[in-house]
N, C-alpha and C positions, 0 to 999 in steps of 0.2 A: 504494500500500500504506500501510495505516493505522501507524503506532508507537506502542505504547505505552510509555510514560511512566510504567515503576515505580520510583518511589524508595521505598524501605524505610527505609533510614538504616541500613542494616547495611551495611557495605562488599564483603564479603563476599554478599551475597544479591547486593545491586545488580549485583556482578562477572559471576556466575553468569547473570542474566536478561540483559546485553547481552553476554555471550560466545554463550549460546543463538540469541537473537535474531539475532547475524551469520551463524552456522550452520545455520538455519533461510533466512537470505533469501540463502545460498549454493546450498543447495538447489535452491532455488525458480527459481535465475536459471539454472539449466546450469551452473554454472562448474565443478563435478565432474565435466563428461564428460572435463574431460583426462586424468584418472588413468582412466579408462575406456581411450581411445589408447594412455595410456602398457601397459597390459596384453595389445591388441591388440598391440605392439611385439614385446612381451616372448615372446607363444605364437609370434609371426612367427618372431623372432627363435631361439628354442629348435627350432623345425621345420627350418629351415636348419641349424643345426649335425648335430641330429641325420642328415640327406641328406648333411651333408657327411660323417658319421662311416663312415656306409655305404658310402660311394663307396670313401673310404681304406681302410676294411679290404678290401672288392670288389679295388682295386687292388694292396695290397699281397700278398692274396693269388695274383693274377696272377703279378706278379712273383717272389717265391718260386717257384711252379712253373714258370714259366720260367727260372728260376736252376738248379734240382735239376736240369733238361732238360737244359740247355747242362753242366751237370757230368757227369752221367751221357753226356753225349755225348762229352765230352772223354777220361772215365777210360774208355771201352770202343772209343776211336777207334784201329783198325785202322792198320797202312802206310801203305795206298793212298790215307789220307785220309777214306775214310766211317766212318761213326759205326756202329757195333751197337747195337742194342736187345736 
């Protein structure tokens, strides 16, 4: 790859054209795919919490109604030991 060689004399210009220049042959080289990965991570990552979210509500609501069960069974439980529904 060619580079050119602009001087200006303005510190200021010159600053500009090899700030470009590095970010131009960043480009060019791939080295941007990382933050490409690092976004892959990031959908991966939010997909898993939200399946984890799922589950725990799925579960807690199990529980609850197997809670209310076992109460309703206890407050309607008979002598003899069996439960009324």
């Amino acid at each position: 790859m060619t580079e050119r060689n602009s001087n200006t004399g303005i510190p200021a210009v010159d600053f500009l054209v090899t700030f470009f220049q590095g970010r131009v042959q960043r480009v060019r080289s791939g080295e941007l795919d990382r933050g490409a990965s690092a976004v892959e991570w990031v959908i991966i990552s939010a997909v898993v919490v939200a399946i984890v979210g799922v589950v725990a509500v799925v579960i807690n609501r199990a529980l609850k109604t197997g809670a209310e069960n076992v109460e309703d069974c206890i407050n309607g439980a008979t002598a003899d030991g069996t439960c009324k529904k």
